[in-house]
Steps between C-alpha positions, in 0.01 A plus 500: 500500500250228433247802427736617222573173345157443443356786348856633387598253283254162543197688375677713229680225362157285485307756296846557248441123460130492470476789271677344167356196597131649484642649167625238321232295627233787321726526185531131455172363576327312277276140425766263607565672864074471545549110510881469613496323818859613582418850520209493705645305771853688422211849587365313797821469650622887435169618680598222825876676440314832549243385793837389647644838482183662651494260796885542548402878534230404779749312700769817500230677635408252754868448607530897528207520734704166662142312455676210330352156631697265253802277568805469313451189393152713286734787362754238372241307284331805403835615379520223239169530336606778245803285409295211419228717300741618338703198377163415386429817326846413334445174395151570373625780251779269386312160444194660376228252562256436223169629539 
């Protein structure tokens, strides 16, 4: 089940995402986005959002092979770190921060 999640819908849905974003990011790029602060942290924190879905992937295969040596207490916190990246993601693209 966990197999299918992840490569059924987790990983499709990330590179439907990605993809326009790449575009747009192509189309629309020009002086100001060179020296906007905002959108090179805002393109730091996509690329942790995608090292986080790569290292989610490496823990489904550790829990199938039942190798997993973290707690609970890890999988909780770990849980919350794409929620946070993404509020900031969010609040980056809103605010805008000067360059």
């Amino acid at each position: 089940m966990e197999r299918k999640l992840y490569r059924g819908i987790m990983t499709p849905s990330m590179l439907v995402a990605i993809t326009p974003g790449l575009w747009m990011l192509i189309d629309r790029w020009d002086p100001y986005f060179k020296t906007a602060t905002w959108m090179h942290i805002k393109l730091t924190l996509v690329i942790l959002l995608l090292a986080y879905h790569h290292l989610c992937g490496r823990f489904l295969k550790q829990f199938s092979q039942d190798k997993n040596s973290r707690s609970e207490r890890f999988y909780r916190a770990f849980n919350e770190a794409p929620v946070l990246i993404l509020v900031a993601v969010v609040v980056l693209v809103t605010l805008k921060m000067p360059a």
